[in-house]
N, C-alpha and C positions, 0 to 999 in steps of 0.2 A: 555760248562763246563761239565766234569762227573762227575756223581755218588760222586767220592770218596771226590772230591773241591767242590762240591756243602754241604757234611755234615759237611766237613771241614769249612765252611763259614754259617754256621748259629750254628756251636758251637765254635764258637772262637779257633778252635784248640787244644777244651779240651776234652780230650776222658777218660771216666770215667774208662774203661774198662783195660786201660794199667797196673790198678793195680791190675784187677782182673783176669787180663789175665794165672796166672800157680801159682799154688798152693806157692811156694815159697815167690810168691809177695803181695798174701794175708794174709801169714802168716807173712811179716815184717808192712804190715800197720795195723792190726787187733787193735782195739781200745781197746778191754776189754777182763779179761783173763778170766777164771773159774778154779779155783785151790781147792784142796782138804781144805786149811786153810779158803775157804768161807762157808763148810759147820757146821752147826750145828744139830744133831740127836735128834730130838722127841724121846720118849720111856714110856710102857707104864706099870705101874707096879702091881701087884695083892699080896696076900696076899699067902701062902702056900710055897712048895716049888717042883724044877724039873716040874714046872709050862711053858708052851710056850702054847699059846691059839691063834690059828690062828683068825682073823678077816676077817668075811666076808664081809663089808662093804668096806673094804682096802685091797686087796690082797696084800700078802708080808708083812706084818705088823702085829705081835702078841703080846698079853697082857702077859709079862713074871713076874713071881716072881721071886724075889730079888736076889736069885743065880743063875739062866739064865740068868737074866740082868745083870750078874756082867759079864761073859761068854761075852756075846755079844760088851759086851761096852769096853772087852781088843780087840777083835779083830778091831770096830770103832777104837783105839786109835794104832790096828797096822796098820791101813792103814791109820793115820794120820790126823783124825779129831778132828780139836782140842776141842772140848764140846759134850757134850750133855744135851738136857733138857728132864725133867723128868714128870713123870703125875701120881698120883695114881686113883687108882680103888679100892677104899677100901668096907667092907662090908656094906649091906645095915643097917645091925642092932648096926652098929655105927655111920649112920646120925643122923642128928636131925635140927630141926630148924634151929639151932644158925654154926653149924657146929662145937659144941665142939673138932671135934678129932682133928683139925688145931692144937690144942692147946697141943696136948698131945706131951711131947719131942720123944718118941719112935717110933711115928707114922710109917705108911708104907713108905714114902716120908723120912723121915728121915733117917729110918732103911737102904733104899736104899742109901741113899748120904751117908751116914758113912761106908757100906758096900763097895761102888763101889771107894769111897775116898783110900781105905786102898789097895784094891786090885789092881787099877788100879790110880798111885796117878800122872799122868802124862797126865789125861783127865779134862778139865774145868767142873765143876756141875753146872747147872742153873736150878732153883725152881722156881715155883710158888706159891702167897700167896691168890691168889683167892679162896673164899670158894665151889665153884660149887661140888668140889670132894668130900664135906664131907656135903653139908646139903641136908635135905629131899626132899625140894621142888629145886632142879637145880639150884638154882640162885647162882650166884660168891655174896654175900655180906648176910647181916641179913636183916630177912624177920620180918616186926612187922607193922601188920592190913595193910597187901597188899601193903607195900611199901618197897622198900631196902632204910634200913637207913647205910646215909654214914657216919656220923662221928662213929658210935658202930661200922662200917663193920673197919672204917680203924685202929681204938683201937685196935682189935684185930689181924689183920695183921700184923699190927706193929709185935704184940708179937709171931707170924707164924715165922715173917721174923726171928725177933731176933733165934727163936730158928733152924732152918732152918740152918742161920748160924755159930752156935754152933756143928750143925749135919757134918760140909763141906763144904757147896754150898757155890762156891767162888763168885755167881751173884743169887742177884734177884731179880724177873722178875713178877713186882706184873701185871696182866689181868684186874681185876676186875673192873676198870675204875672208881672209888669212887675217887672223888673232895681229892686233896691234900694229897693222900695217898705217892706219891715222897717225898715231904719233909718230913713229919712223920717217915715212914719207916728211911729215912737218919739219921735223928736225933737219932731216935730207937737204931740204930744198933752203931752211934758211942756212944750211951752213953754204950752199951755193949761190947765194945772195939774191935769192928768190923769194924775197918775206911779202912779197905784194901778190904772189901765187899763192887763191883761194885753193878748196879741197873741197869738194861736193863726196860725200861719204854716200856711198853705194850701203845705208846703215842696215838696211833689214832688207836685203835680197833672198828671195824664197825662193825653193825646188821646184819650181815650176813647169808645168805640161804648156805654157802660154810661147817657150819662148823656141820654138820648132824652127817654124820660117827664121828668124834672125841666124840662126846656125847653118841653113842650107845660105844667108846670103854671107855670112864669114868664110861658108866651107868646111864645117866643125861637124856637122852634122855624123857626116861618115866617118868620123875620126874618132870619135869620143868612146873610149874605152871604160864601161861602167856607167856610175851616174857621180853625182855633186852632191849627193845626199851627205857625206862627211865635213860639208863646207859653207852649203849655203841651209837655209834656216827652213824649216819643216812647215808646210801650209797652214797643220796642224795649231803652229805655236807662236800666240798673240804675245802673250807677258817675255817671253824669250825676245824676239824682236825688238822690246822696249829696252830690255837690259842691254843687245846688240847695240841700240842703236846712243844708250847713256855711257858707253863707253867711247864710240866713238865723240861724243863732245865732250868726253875728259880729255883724249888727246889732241884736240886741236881740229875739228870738222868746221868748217865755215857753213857748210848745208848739208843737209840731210837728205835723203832720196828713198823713197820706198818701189821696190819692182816685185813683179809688177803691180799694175794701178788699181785696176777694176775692181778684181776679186779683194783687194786689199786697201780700201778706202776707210774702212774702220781703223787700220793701222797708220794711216795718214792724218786721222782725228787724235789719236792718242800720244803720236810724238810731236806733232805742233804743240798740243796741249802742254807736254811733258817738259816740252826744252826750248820752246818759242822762237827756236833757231829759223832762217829762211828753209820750206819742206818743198820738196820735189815729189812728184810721181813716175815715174817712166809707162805710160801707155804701148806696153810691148808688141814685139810682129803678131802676138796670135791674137792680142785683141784687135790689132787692126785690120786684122788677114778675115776674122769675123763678122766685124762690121761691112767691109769690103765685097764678101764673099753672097754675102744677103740682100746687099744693095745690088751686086749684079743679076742676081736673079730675081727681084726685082718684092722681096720678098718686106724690103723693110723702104722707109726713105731716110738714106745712105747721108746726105747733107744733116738732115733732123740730128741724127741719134750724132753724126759726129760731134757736133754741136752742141748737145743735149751732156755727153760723157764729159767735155772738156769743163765744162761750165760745173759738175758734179765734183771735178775733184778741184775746184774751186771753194765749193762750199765742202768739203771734207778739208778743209783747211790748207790744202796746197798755193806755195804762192806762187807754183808754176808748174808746166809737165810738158816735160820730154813726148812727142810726140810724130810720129811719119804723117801725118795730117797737116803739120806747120803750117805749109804754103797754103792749101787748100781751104785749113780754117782763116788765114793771115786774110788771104782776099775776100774772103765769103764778109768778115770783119770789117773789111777797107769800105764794100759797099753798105755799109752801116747795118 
């Protein structure tokens, strides 16, 4: 017997290869696409104006005021990304405990959504109602004798979201992982006649070491007193995450998001699986700050892998992810 009837006979005459034998034929069986409509763009916004603050902890990635970011986010929506989400950086001497400025209709986050609404009114706005951006001590929620209280943290989100979307933002996307703030926020917004304001549930945000760089570009970094372990979900705990996140589709989630992505792609399979709702990933600063940091030194090819992860949490079931890559992936896309 040769070679060729002897491989023939111990694989039944299945040769895996025939499909992946010439580019044409792995291009008609390819399972999963990555198309510019899975991206979603982070952005980060500052106060002033003619503002672009390059970030060294993220290359390629700068803290823009309001009129850059409006700049930037026509040319995301010319090459066809349908959202972006948004993050202020506002000043230090409008924190405070409670994170009063959430509250103020004018805010930076606002100013942006109403600016970038009018200028560029053919982009999705997605907000956050987490307080991290605006209180002293870093924490997403109210800080009283060392503990984040949830039911005061989600009162007042409520009234974030409500005004939020008053400002624009066609989705929000509360982070802050406070018990029952999905249904609240729902209720909120339609009693303010906002029933066409989707809710993208931040549903199983984990304690994460990923998310360093995004807190030096809010400015939380130095701030944050303790850790988040009391609020957001333990690396550790897969079936928790699932219960987090069945909860949030009993109170009314339109989408579901898992953070971060990478390390958590098995958890991206499990709640598509589970709730078939639209699922999110958010590809955070420190997976990007890695991919980033390797490509510069020239250790890895920086285009492949980005390319390569986006396309991964496609086929972990995401039907789109949040990503600082957007543009970057959006044109690499464009030239087919």
């Amino acid at each position: 017997m040769d070679k060729t009837h002897l491989v023939d006979e111990i694989t039944g005459h299945r040769r895996m290869r025939r499909n992946r034998k010439a580019d044409w034929t792995r291009r008609l069986v390819q399972e999963n696409r990555l198309t510019v409509d899975d991206l979603i763009w982070p952005i980060f916004i500052v106060p002033g104006t003619g503002i672009v603050d390059p970030l060294a902890a993220m290359p390629g990635v700068s803290r823009m005021s309001v009129d850059k970011a409006v700049e930037a986010v026509r040319e995301a929506a010319d090459l066809g990304i349908p959202a972006i989400a948004t993050f202020p950086d506002i000043e230090m001497e409008l924190r405070d405990e409670t994170g009063s400025n959430s509250l103020v209709a004018n805010n930076l986050i606002n100013q942006a959504t109403s600016a970038i609404k009018k200028a560029v009114p053919n982009i999705g706005i997605i907000t956050d109602v987490a307080l991290d951006p605006f209180t002293s001590h870093g924490h997403d929620g109210i800080l009283r004798d060392g503990i984040i209280v949830n039911d005061e943290t989600v009162d007042q989100i409520v009234k974030a979201a409500v005004m939020q979307a008053d400002a624009g933002a066609e989705i929000i996307a509360p982070s802050e992982m406070m018990d029952g703030r999905i249904g609240a926020i729902r209720r909120g917004l339609d009693a303010a006649g906002h029933q066409d304001v989707g809710i993208m549930s931040y549903a199983t945000k984990f304690s994460s070491g990923f998310y360093g760089p995004y807190r030096e570009a809010i400015n939380t970094s130095g701030l944050l007193k303790g850790d988040k372990n009391s609020y957001y979900i333990s690396p550790a705990n897969g079936t928790e995450a699932v219960r987090d996140a069945a909860l949030d589709v009993e109170e009314g989630a339109d989408m579901l998001m898992v953070k971060p992505g990478l390390a958590y792609l098995d958890i991206c399979w499990r709640i598509k699986e589970a709730f078939g709702l639209p699922t999110f990933a958010y590809q955070v600063s420190g997976e990007y700050t890695q991919i980033k940091a390797a490509a510069m030194n020239g250790w890895i090819d920086g285009d492949r892998i980005m390319m390569e992860t986006l396309l991964c949490f496609k086929r972990a079931g995401c039907d789109g992810i949040l990503t600082y890559f957007a543009i970057e992936a959006a044109k690499k896309l464009s030239k087919g």
